[in-house]
N, C-alpha and C positions, 0 to 999 in steps of 0.2 A: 545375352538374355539375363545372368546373373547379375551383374550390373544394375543393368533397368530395374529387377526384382527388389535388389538391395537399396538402389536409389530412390522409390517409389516406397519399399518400407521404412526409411529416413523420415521422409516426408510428412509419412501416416504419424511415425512416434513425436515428432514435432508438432503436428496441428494436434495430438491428442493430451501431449504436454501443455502447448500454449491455454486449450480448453480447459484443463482441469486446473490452472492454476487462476482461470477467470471466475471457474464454479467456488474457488475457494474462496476469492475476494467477495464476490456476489455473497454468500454465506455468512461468511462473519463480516461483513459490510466494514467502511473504511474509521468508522468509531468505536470499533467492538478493540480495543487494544487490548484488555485485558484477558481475552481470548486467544491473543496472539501465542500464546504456548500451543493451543492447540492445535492454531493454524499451521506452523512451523513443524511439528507432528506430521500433519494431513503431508504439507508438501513433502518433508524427508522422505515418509513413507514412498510415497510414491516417483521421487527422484531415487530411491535406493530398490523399485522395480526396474527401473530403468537400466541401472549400471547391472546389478545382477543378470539380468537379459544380455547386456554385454559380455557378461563373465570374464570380469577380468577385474584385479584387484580385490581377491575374495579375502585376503587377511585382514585388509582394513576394512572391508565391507564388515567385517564378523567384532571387530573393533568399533564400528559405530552402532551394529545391532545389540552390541552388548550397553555399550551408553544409553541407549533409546530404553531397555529391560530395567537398567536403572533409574531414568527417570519417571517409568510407569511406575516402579515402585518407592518413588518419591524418596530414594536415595540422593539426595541433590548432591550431596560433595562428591563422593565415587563418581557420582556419573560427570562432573564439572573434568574430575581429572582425567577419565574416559575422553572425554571428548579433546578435552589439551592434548591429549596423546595422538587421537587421529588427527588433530591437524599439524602437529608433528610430524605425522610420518610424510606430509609434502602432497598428497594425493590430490589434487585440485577438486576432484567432485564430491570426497566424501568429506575434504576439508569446508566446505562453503555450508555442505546439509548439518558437519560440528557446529559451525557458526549460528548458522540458523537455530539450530537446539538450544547454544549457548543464550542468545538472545532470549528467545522464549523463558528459560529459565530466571534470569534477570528480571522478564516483565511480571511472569506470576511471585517473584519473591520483592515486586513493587522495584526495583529497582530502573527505574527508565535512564537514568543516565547513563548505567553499564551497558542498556540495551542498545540506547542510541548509538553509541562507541562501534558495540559490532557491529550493525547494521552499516555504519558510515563506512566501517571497516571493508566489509561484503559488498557493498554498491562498488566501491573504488579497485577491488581487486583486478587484476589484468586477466587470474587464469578461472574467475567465475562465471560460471552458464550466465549468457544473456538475459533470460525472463529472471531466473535468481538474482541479479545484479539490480535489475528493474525494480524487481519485489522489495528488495533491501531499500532503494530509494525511498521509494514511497513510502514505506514502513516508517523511514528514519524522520523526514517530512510530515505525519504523521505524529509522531511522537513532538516534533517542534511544533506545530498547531499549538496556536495560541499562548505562547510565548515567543517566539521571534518575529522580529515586521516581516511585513508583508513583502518586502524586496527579496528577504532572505529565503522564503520560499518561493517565490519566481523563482528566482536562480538554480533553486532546486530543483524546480519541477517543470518550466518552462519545456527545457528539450523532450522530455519524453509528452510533454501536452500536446506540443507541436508537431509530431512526431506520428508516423502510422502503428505503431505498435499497440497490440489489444491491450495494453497501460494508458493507455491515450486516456480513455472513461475517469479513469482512479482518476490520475494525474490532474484532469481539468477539474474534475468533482474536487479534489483535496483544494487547487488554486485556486475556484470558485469560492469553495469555504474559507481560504484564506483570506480571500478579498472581504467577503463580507464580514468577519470577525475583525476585520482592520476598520469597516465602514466603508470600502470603496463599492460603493453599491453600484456603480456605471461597469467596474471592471467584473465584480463578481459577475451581474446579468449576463455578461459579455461571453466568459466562459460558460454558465452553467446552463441560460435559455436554447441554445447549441441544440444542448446535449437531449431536451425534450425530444427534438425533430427527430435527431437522428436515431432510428430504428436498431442501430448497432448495440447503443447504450445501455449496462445491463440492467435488468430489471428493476434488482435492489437498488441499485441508483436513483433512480427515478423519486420517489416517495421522498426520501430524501433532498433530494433534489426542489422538488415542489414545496417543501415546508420552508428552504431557505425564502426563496422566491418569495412564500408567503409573509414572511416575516419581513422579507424587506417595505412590500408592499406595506401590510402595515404600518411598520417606523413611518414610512415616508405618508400615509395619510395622518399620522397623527403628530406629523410636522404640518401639515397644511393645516389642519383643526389648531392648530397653538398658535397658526400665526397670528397678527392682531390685525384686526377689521379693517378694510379700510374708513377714513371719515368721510362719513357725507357730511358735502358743508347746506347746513340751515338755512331756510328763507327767511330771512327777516321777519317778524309778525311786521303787521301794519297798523299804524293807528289808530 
């Protein structure tokens, strides 16, 4: 019966995980980047409910609580080396939520290149949380929007589009926008009219979602309006 109890309270911490880190994307939507300190906040906090609830690993836990005090108090260096230190010390969960801080920090000090680094860093890691691995994706994806072709984010973003994970939404919404900031308006439509149907789709999406659409629509009527006439040919007058 313990068992059952504990394996059934897995379950719950899992869909209440997966949920809050959809409300967080829904929130600050997939263009809000400069928000992304905040975001990486919202999530640590709440990944660092988590492990606490596990109680275990309370030194390092009190090592990244102390990081997080310093970047509320916009201590950026201590808290840079705060957080070097917890991922030093190996801890795989409170090192990934360092990372994520890390990041954040880079994007509010404009720095997106240092961002992207972690981020790539955090996606590719063996010992990080799956939805954190995800997040880091798209995040990094994200940051490359509109500077890399369009193949390059496929490649990014493909498996999680294809994919059943409540990333799926981000993932095609982000390759949609890829597609159409490249021009491929066949592939864009392809991913992002989908996403209209389907009821799963988060809200914030949507709006979004509908203004690419419109846009395209547009471009392409005012391709038809430029093209040139065709000629009717003239009847002869008559004599």
């Amino acid at each position: 019966m313990v068992d059952k109890n504990d394996a059934l309270s897995r379950e719950i911490d899992e869909e209440l995980r997966r949920e809050k880190l959809e409300k967080l994307w829904e929130q600050y939507g997939t263009y809000v980047l400069g928000a992304a300190a905040t975001l990486v906040l919202a999530v640590g906090g709440y990944q660092v409910y988590e492990q606490r609830k596990k109680s275990f690993a309370a030194e390092n836990g009190a090592r990244y609580d102390a990081a997080v005090t310093l970047i509320e108090q916009s201590k950026t260096d201590e808290a840079q080396k705060a957080l070097s230190e917890v991922l030093a010390s190996g801890h795989a969960g409170y090192a990934s939520l360092a990372q994520l801080q890390l990041a954040g920090i880079h994007l509010k000090a404009n720095r997106p290149q240092d961002a992207l680094a972690v981020f790539e860093a955090l996606a590719t890691s063996p010992s990080a949380d799956a939805d954190i691995k995800t997040f880091a994706l798209l995040q990094a994806a994200a940051l490359r929007l509109g500077q890399a072709d369009f193949t390059e984010l496929q490649n990014r973003l493909k498996p999680v589009a294809e994919g059943s994970t409540a990333w799926r939404f981000q993932a095609r919404e982000l390759l949609g926008t890829a597609a159409f900031k490249a021009g491929k308006f066949d592939d864009a439509r392809a991913q992002l009219t989908p996403l209209l149907a389907d009821p799963e789709t988060p809200r914030a999406a949507l709006d979004r979602i509908q203004l690419i659409l419109a846009a395209m629509a547009s471009a392409d009527a005012g391709k038809t309006a430029a093209a040139p006439a065709a000629t009717v040919p003239q009847t002869p007058a008559k004599e």
